[in-house]
C-alpha positions in Angstrom: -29.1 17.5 -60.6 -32.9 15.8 -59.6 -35.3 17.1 -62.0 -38.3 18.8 -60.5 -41.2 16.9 -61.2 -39.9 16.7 -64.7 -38.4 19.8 -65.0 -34.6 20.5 -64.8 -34.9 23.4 -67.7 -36.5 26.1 -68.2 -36.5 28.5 -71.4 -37.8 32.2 -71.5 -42.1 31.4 -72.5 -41.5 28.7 -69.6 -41.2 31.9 -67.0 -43.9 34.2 -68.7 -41.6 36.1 -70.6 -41.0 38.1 -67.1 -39.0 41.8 -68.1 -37.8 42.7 -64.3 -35.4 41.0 -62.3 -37.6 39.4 -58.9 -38.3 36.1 -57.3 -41.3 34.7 -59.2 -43.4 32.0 -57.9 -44.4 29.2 -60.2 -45.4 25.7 -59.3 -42.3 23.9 -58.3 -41.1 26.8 -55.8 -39.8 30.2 -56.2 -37.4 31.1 -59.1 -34.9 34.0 -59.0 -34.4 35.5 -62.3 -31.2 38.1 -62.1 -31.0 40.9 -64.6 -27.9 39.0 -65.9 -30.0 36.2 -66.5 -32.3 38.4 -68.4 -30.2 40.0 -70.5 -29.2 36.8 -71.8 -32.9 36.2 -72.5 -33.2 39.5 -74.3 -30.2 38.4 -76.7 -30.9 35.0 -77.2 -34.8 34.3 -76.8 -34.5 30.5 -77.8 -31.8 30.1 -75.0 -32.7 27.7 -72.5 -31.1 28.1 -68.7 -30.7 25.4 -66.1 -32.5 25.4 -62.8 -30.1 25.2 -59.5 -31.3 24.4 -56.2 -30.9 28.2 -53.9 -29.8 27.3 -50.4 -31.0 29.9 -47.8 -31.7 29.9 -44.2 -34.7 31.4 -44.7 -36.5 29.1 -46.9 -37.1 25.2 -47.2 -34.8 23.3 -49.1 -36.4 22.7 -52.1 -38.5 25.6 -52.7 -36.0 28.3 -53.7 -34.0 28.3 -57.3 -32.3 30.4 -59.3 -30.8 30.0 -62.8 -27.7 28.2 -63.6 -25.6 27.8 -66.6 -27.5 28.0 -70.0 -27.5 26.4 -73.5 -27.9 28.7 -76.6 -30.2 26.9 -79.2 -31.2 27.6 -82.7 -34.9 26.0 -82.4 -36.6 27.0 -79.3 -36.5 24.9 -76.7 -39.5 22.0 -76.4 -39.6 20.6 -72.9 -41.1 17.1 -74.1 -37.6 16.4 -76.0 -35.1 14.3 -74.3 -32.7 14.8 -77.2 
């Protein structure tokens, strides 16, 4: 997957901690965070989730995601590491 500008991951502090499932805007596009996707959150704070590319007909490519697959970390995750 391309990163976005840099960013390919995103971890819960990334998203503003957000407690309702919506479609959020930040500044690479619009995320969709799923109450699944939360509730992984809420078990596993440090976990750090994948962003995937949402194709619609009603957006620009680009512009939509949503969460993908997601790693569970001990250590929170730091974006600047390219371990």
């Amino acid at each position: 997957m391309a990163t976005l500008m840099g960013i390919n991951k995103v971890n819960w502090g990334q998203v503003g901690r957000v407690t309702k499932p919506d479609r959020y805007q930040y500044s690479f596009g619009w995320l969709t965070i799923a109450a699944e996707d939360l509730a992984i959150w809420e078990n596993n704070p440090s976990a750090v989730f994948t962003l995937v590319t949402a194709a619609t007909t009603e957006y620009p490519p680009g512009d939509e995601y949503r969460l993908g697959t997601f790693e569970l970390r001990q250590t929170p995750y730091d974006p600047n590491s390219y371990v």
